[in-house]
Biopython code that builds the backbone (N, CA, C, O; Angstrom):
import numpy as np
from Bio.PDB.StructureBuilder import StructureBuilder

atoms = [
    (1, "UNK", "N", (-28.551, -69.646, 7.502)),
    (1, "UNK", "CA", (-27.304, -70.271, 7.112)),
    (1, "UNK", "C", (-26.103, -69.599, 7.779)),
    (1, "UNK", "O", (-25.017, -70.163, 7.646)),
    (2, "UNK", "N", (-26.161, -68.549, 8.430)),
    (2, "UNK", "CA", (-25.167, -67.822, 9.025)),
    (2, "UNK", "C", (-24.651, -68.327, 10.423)),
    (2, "UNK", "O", (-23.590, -68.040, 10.976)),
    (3, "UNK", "N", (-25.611, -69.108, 10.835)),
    (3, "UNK", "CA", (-25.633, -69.668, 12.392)),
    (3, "UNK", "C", (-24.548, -70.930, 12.151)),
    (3, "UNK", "O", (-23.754, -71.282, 13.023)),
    (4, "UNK", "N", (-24.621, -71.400, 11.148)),
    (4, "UNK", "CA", (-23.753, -72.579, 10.533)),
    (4, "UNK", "C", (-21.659, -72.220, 11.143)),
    (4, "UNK", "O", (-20.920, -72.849, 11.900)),
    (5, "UNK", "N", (-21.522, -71.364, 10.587)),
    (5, "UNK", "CA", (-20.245, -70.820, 10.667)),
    (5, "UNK", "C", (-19.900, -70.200, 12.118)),
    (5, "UNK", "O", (-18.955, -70.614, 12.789)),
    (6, "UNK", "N", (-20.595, -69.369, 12.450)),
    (6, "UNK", "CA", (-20.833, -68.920, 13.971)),
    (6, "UNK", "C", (-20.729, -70.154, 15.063)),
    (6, "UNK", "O", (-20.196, -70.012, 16.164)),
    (7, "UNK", "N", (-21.299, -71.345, 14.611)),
    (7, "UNK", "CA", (-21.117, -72.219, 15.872)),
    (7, "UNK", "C", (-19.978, -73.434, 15.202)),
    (7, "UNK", "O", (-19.988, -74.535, 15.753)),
    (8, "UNK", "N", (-19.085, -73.228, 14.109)),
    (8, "UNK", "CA", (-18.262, -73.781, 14.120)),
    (8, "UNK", "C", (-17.254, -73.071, 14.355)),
    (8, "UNK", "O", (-16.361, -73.837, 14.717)),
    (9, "UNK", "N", (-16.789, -71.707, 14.349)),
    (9, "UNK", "CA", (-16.277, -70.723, 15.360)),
    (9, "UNK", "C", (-16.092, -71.220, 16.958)),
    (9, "UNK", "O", (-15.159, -71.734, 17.575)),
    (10, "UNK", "N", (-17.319, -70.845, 17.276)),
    (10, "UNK", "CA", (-17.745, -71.782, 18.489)),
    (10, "UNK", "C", (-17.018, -72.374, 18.810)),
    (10, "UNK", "O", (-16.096, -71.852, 19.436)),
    (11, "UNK", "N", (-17.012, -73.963, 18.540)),
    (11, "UNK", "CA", (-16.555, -75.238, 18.666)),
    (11, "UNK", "C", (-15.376, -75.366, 18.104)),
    (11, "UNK", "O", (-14.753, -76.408, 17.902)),
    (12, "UNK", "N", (-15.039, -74.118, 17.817)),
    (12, "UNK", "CA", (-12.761, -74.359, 17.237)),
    (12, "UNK", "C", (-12.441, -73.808, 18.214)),
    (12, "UNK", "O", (-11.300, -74.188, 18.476)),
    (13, "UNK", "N", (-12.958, -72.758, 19.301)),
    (13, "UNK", "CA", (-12.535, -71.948, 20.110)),
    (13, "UNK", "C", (-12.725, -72.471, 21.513)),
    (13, "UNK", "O", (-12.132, -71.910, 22.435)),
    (14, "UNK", "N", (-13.583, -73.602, 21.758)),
    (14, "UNK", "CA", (-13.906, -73.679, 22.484)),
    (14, "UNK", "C", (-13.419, -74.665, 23.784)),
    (14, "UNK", "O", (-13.819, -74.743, 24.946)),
    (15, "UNK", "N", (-12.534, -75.263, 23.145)),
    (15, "UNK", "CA", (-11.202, -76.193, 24.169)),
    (15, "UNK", "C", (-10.433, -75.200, 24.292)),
    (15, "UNK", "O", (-9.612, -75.472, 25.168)),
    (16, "UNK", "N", (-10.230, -73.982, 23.790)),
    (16, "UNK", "CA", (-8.754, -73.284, 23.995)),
    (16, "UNK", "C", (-9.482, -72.724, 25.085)),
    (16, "UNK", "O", (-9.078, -72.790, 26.246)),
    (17, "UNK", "N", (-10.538, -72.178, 24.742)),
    (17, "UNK", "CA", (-11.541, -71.274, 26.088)),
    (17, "UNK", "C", (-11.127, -71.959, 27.767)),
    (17, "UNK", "O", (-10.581, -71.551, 28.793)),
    (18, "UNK", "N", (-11.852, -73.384, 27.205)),
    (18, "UNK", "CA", (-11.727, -74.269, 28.581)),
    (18, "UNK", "C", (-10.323, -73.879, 29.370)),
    (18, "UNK", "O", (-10.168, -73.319, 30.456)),
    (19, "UNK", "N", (-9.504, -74.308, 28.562)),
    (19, "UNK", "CA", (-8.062, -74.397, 29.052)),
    (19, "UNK", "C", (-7.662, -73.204, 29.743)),
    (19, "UNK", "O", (-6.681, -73.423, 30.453)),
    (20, "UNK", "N", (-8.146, -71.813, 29.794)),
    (20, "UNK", "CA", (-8.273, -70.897, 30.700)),
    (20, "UNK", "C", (-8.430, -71.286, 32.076)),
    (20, "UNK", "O", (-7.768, -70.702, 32.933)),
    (21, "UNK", "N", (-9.393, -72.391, 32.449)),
    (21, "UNK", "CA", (-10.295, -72.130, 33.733)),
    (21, "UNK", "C", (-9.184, -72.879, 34.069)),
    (21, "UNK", "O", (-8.870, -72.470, 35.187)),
    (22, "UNK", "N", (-8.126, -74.065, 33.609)),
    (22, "UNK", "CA", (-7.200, -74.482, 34.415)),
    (22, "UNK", "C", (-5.872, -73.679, 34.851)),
    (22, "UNK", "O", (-5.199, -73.555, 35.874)),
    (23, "UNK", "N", (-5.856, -73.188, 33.498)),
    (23, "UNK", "CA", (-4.369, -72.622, 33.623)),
    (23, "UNK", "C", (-4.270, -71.541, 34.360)),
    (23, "UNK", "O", (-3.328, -71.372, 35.134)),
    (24, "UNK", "N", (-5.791, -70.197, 34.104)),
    (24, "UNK", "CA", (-5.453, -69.205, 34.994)),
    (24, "UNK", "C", (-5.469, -68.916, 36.308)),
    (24, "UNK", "O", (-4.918, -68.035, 36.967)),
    (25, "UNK", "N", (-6.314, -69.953, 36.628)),
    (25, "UNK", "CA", (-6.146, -70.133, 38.524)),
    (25, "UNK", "C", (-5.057, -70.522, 39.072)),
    (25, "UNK", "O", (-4.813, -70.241, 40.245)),
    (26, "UNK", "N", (-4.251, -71.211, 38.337)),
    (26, "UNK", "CA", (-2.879, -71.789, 38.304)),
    (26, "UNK", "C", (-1.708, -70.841, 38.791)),
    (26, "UNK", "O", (-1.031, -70.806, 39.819)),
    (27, "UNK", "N", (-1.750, -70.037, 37.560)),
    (27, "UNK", "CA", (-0.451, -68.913, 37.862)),
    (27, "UNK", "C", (-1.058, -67.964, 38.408)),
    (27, "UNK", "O", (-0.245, -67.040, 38.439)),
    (28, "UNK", "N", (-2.156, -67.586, 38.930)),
    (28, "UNK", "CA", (-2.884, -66.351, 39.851)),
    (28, "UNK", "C", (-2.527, -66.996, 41.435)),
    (28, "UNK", "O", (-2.010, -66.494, 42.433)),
    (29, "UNK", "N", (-3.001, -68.175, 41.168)),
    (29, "UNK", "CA", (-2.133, -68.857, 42.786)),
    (29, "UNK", "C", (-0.559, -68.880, 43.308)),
    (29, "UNK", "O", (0.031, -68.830, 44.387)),
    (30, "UNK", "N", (-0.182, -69.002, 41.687)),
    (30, "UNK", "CA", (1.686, -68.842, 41.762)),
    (30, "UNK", "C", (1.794, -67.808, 42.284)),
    (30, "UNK", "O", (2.347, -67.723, 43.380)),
    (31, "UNK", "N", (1.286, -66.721, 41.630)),
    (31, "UNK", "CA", (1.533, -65.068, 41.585)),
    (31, "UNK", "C", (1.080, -64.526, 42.921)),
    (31, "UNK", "O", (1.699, -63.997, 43.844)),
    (32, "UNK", "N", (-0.053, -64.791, 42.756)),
    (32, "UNK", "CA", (-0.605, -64.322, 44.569)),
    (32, "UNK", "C", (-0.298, -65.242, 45.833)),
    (32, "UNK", "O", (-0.843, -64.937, 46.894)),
    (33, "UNK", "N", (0.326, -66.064, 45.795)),
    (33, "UNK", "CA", (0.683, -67.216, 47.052)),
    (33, "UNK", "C", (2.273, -67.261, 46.874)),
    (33, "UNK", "O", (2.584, -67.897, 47.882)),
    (34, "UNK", "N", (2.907, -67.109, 46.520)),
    (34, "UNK", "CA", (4.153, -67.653, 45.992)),
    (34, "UNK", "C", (5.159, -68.152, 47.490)),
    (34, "UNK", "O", (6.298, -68.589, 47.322)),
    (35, "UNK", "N", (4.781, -68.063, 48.370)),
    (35, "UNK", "CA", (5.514, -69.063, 49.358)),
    (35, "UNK", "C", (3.984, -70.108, 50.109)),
    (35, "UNK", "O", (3.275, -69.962, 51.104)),
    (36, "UNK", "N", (4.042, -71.030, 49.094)),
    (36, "UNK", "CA", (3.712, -72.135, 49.223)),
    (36, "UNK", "C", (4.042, -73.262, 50.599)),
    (36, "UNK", "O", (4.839, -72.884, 51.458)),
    (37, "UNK", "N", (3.682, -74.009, 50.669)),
    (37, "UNK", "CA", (4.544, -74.899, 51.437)),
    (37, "UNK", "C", (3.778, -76.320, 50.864)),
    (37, "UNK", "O", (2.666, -76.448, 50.350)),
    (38, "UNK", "N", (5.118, -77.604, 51.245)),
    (38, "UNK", "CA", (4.349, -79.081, 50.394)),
    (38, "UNK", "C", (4.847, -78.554, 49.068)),
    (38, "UNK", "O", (3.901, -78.792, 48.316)),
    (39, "UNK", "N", (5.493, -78.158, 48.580)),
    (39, "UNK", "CA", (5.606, -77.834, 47.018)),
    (39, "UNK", "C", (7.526, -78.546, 47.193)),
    (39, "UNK", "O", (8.267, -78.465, 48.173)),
    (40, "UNK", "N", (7.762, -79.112, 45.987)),
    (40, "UNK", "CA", (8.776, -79.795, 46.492)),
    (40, "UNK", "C", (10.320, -78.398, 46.161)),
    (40, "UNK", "O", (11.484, -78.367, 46.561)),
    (41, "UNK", "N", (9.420, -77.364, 45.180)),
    (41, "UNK", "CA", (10.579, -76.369, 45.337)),
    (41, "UNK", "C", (9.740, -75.134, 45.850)),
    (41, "UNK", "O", (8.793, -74.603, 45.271)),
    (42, "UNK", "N", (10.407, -74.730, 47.301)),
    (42, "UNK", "CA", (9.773, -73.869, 48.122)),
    (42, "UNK", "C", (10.205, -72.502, 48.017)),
    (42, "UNK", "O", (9.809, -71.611, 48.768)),
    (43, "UNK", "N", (11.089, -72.337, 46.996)),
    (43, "UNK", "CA", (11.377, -71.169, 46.624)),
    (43, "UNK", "C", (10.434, -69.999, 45.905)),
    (43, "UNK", "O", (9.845, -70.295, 44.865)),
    (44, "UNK", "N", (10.292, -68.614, 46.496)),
    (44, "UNK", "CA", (8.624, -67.903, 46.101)),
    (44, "UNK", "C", (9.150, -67.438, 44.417)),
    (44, "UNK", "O", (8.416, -67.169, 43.466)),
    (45, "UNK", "N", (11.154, -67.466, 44.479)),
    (45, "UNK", "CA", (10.954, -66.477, 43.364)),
    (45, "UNK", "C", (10.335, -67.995, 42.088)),
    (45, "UNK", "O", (9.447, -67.670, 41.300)),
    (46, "UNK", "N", (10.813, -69.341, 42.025)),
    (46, "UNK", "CA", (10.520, -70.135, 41.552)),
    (46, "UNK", "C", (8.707, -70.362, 41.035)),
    (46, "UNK", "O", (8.231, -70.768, 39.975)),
    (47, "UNK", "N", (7.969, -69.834, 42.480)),
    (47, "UNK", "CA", (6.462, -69.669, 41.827)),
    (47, "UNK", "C", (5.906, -68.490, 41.268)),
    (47, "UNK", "O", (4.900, -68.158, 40.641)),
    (48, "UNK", "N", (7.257, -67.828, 41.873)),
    (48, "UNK", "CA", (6.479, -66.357, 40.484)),
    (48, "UNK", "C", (6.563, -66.333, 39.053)),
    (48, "UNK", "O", (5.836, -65.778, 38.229)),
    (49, "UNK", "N", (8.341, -67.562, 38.811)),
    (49, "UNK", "CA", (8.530, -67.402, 37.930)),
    (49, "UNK", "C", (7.589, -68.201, 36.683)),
    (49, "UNK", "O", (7.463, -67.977, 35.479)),
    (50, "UNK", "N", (6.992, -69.264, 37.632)),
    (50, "UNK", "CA", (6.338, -69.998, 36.738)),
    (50, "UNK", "C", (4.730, -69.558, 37.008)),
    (50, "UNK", "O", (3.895, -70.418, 36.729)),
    (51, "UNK", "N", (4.307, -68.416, 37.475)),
    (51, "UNK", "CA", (3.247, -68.083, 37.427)),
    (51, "UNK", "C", (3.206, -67.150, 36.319)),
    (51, "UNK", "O", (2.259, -67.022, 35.543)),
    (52, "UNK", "N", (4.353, -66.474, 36.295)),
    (52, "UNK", "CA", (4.890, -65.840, 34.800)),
    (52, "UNK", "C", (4.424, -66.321, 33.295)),
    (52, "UNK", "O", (3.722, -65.874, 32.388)),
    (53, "UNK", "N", (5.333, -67.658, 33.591)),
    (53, "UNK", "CA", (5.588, -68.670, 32.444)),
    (53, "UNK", "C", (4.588, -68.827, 32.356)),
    (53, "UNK", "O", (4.389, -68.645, 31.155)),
    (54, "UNK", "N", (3.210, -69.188, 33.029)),
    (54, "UNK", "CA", (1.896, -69.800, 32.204)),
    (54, "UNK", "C", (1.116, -68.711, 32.008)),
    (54, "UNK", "O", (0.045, -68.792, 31.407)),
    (55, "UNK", "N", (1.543, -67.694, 32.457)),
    (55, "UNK", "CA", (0.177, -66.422, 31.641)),
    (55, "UNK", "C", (0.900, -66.189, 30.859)),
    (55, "UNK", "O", (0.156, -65.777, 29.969)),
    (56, "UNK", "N", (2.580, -66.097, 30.215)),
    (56, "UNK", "CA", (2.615, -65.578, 28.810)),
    (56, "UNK", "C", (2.822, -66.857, 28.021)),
    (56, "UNK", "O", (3.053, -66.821, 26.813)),
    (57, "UNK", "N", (2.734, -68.050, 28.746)),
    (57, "UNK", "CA", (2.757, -69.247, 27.128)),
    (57, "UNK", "C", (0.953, -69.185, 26.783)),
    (57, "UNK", "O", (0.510, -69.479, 25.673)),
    (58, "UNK", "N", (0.014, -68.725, 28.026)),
    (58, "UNK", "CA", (-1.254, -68.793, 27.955)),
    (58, "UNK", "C", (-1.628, -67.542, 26.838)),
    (58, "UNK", "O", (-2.502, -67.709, 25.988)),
    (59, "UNK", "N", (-0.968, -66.467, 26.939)),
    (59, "UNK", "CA", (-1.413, -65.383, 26.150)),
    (59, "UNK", "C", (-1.018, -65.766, 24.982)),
    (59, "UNK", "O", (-1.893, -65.707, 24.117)),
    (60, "UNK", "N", (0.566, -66.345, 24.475)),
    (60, "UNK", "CA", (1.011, -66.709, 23.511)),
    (60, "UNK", "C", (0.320, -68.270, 22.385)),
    (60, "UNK", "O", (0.398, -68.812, 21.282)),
    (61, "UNK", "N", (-0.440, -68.334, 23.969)),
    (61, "UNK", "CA", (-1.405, -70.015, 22.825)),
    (61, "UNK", "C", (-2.871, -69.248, 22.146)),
    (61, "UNK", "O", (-3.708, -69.924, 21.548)),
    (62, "UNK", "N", (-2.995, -67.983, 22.314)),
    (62, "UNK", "CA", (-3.939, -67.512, 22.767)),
    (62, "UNK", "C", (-4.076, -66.763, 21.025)),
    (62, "UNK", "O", (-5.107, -66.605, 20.372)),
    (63, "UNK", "N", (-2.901, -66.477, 20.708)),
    (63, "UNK", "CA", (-2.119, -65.832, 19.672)),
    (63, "UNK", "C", (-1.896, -66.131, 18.351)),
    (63, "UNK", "O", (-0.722, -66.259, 18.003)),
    (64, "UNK", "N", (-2.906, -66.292, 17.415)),
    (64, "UNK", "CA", (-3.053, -67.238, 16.001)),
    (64, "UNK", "C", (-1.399, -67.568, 15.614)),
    (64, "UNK", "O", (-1.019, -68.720, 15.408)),
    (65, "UNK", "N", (-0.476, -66.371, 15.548)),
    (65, "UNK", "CA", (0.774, -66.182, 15.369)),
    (65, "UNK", "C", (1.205, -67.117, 15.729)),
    (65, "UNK", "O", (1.446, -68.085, 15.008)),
    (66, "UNK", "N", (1.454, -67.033, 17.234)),
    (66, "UNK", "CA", (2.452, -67.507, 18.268)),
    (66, "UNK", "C", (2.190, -69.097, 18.998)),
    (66, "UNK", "O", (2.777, -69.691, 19.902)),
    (67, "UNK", "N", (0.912, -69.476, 18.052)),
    (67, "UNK", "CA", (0.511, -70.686, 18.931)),
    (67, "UNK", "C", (1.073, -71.340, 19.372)),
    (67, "UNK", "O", (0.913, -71.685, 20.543)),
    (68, "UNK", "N", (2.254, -71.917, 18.356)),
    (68, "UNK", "CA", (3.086, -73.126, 18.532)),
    (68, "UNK", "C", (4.181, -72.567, 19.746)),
    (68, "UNK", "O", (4.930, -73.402, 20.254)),
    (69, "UNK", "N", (4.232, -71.504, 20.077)),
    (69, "UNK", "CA", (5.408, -71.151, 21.152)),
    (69, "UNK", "C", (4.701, -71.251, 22.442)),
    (69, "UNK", "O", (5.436, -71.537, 23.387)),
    (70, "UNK", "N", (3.542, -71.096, 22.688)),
    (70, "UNK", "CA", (2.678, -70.942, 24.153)),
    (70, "UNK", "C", (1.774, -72.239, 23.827)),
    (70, "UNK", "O", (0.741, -72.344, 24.489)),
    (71, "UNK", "N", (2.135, -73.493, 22.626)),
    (71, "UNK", "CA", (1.627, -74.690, 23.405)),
    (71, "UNK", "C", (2.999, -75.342, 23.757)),
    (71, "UNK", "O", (3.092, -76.313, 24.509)),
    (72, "UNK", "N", (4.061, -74.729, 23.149)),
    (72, "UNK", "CA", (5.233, -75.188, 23.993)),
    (72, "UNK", "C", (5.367, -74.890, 25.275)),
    (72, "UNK", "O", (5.401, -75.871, 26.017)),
    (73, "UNK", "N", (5.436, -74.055, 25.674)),
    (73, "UNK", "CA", (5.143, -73.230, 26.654)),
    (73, "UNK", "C", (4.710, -73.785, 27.654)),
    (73, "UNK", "O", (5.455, -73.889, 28.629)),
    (74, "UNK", "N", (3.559, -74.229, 27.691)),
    (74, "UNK", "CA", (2.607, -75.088, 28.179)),
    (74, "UNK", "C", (2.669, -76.471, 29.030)),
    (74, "UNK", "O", (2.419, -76.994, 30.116)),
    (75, "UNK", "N", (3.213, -76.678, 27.667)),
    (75, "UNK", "CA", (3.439, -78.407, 27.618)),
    (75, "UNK", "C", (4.787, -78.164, 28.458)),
    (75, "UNK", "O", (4.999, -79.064, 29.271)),
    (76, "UNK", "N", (5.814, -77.057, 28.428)),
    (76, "UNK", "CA", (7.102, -77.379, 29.105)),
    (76, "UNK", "C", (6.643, -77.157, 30.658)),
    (76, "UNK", "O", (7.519, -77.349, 31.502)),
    (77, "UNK", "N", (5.748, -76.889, 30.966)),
    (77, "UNK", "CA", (5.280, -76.718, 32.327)),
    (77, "UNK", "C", (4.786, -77.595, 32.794)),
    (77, "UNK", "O", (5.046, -77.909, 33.956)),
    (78, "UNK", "N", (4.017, -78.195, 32.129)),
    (78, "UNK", "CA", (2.959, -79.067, 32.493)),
    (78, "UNK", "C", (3.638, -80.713, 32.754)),
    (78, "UNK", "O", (3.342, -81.487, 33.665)),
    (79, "UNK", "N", (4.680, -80.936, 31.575)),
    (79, "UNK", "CA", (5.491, -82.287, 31.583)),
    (79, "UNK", "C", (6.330, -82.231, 33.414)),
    (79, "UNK", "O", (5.709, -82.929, 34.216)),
    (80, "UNK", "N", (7.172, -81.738, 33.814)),
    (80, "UNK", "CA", (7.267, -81.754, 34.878)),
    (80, "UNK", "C", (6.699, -81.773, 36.230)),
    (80, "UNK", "O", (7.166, -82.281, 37.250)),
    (81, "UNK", "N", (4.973, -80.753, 35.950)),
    (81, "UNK", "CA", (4.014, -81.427, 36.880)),
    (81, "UNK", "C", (3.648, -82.462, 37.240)),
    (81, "UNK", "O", (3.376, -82.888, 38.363)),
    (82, "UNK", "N", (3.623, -83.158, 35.707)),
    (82, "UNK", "CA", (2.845, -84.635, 35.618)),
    (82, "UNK", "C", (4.191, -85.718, 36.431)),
    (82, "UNK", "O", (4.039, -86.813, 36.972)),
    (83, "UNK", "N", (5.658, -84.783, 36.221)),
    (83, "UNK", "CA", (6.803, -85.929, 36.879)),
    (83, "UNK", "C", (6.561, -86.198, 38.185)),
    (83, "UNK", "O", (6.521, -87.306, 38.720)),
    (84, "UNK", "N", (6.335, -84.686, 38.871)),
    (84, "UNK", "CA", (6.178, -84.618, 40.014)),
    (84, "UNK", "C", (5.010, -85.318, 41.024)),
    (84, "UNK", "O", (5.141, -85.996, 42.043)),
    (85, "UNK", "N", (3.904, -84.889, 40.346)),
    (85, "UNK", "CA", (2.645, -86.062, 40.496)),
    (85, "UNK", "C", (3.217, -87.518, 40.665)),
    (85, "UNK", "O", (2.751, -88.119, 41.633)),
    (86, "UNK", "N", (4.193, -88.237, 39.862)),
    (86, "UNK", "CA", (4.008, -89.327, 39.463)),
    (86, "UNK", "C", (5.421, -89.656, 40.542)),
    (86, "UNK", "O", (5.590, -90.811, 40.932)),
    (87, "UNK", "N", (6.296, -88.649, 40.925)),
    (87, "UNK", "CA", (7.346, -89.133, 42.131)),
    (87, "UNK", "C", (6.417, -88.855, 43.441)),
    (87, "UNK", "O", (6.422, -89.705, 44.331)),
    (88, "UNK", "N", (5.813, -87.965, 43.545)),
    (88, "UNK", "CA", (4.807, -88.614, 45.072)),
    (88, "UNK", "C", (3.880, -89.258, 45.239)),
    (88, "UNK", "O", (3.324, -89.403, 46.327)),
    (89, "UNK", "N", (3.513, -89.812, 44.088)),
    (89, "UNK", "CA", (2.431, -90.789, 44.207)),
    (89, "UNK", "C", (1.155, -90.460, 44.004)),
    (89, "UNK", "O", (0.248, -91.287, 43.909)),
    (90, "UNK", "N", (1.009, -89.128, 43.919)),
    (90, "UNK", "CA", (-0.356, -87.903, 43.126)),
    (90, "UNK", "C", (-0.656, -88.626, 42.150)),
    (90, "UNK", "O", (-0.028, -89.348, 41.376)),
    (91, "UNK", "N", (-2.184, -88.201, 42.356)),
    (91, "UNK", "CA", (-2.587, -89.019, 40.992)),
    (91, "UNK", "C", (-2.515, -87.784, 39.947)),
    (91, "UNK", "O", (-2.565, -86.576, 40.180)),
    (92, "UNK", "N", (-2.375, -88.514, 38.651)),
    (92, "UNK", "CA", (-1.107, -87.412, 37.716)),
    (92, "UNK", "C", (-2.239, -87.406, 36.326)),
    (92, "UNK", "O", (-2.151, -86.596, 35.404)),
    (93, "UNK", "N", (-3.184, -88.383, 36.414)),
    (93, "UNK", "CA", (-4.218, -88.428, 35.023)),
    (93, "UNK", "C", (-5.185, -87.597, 34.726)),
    (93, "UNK", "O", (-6.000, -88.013, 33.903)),
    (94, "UNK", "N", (-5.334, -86.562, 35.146)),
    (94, "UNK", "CA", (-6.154, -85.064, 34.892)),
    (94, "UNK", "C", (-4.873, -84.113, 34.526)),
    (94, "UNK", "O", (-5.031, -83.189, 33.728)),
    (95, "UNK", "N", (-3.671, -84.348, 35.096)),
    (95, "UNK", "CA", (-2.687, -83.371, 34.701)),
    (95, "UNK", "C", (-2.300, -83.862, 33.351)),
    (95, "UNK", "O", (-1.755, -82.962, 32.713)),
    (96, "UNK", "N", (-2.395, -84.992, 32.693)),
    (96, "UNK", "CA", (-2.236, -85.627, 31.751)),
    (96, "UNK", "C", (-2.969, -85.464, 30.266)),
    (96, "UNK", "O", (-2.586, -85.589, 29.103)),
    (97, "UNK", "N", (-4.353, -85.086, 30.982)),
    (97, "UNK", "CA", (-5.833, -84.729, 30.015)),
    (97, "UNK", "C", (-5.623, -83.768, 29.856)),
    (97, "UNK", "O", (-5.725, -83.428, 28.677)),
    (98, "UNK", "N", (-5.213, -82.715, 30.825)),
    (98, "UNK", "CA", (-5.140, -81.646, 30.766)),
    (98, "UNK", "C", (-3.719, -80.863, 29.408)),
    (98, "UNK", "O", (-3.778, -79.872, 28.679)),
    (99, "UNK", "N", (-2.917, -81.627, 29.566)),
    (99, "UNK", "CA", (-1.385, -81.799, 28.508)),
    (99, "UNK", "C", (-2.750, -82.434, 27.072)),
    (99, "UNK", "O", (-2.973, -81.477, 26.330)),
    (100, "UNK", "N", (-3.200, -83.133, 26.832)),
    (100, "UNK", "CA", (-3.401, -83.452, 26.004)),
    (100, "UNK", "C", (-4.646, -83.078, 25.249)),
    (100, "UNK", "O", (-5.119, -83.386, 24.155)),
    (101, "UNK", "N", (-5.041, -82.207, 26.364)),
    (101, "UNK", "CA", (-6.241, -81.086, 25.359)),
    (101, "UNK", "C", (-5.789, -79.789, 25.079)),
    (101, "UNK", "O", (-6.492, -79.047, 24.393)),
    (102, "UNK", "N", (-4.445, -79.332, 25.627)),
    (102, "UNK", "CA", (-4.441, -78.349, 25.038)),
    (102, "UNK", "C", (-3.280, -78.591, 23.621)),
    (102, "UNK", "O", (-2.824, -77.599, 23.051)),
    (103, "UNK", "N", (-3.006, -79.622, 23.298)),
    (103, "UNK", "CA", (-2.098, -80.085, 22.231)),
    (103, "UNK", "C", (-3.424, -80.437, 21.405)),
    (103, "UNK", "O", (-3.461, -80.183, 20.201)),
    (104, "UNK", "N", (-4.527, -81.029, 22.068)),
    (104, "UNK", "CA", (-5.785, -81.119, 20.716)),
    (104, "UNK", "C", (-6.436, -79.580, 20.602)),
    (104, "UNK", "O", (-7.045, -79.342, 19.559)),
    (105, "UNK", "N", (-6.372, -78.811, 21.332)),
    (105, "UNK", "CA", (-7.250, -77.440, 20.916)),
    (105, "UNK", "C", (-6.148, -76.668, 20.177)),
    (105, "UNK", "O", (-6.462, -75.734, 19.439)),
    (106, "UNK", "N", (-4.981, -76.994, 20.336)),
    (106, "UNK", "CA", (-3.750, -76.309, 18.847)),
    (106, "UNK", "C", (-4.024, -77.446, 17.354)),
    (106, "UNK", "O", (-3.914, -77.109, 16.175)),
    (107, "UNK", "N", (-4.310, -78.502, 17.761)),
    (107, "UNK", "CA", (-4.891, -79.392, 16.492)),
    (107, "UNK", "C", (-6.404, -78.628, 15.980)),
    (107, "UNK", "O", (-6.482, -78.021, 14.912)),
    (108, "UNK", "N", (-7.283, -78.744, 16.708)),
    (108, "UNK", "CA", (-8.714, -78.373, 16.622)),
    (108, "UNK", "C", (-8.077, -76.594, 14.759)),
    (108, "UNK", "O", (-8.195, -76.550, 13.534)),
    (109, "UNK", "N", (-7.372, -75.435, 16.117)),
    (109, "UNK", "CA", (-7.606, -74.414, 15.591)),
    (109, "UNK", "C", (-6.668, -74.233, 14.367)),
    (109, "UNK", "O", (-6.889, -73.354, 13.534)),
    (110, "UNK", "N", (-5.463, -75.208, 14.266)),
    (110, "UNK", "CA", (-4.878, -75.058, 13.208)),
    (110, "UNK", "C", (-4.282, -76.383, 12.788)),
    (110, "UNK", "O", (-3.069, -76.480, 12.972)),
    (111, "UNK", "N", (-4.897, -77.409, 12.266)),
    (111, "UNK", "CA", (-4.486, -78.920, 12.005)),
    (111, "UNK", "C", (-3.434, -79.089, 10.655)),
    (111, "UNK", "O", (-3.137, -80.198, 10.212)),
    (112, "UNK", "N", (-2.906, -77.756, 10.059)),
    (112, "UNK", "CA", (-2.036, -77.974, 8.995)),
    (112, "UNK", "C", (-1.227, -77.848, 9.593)),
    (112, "UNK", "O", (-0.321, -78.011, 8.776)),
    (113, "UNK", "N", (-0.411, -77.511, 11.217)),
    (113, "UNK", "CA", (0.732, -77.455, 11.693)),
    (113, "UNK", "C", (1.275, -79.566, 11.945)),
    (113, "UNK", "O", (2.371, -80.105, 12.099)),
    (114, "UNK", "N", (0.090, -80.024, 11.878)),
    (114, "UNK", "CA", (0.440, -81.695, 12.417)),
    (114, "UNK", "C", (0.306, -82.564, 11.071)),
    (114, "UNK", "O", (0.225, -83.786, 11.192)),
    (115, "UNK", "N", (0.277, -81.957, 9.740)),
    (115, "UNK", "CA", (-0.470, -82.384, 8.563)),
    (115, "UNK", "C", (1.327, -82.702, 7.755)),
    (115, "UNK", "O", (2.298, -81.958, 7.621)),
    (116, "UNK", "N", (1.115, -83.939, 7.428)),
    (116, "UNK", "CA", (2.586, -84.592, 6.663)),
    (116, "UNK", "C", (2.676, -83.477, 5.539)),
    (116, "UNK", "O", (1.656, -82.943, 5.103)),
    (117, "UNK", "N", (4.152, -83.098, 5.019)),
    (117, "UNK", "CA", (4.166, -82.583, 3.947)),
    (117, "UNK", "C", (4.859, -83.329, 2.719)),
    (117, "UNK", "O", (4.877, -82.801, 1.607)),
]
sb = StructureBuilder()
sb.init_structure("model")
sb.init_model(0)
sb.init_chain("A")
sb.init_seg("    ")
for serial, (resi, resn, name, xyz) in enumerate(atoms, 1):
    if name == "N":
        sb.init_residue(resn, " ", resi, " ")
    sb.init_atom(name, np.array(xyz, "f"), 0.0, 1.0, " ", f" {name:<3s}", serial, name[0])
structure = sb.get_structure()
């Protein structure tokens, strides 16, 4: 009966897990590449800064505390990707899934923050 709880552990943790493999290659590319080119702002301090921004909204979603500030965090990063996608003609619907699983893995781990009072 102990295996019961252990793999619903599991499966509360386990979209936030995912959301690592996108986000941290993300700002490790900001951080370690930061003069880009094709990026519509070519400025390096601009990709450091937002290579910044997603490892501490990532640490901060990461954070039973702080969730709601690093899925803001998140989401404030991510909404402008999806603009940008969608002014060059990028296809923008994985950046989209991607916005909308990590707003369900803050539902998944704590669903009384979305719960009417």
């Amino acid at each position: 009966m102990k295996a019961k709880p252990i793999l619903i552990s599991i499966l509360i943790y386990l979209p936030s897990v995912l959301l690592a493999v996108f986000y941290v290659p993300t700002a490790l590319d900001k951080l370690l590449d930061p003069h880009q080119t094709g990026k519509i702002v070519q400025s390096s301090a601009v990709m450091l800064t937002a290579g910044i921004f997603i490892l501490t909204g990532l640490a901060l979603f990461y954070y039973h505390k702080t969730m709601l500030w690093g899925v803001t965090m998140l989401s404030l990063y991510m909404l402008p990707v999806i603009g940008i996608h969608l002014y060059k003609g990028k296809p923008a619907e994985v950046l989209m899934l991607i916005l909308m699983s990590t707003v369900f893995a803050i539902y998944i781990r704590k669903p009384e923050v979305f719960a009417k009072n």
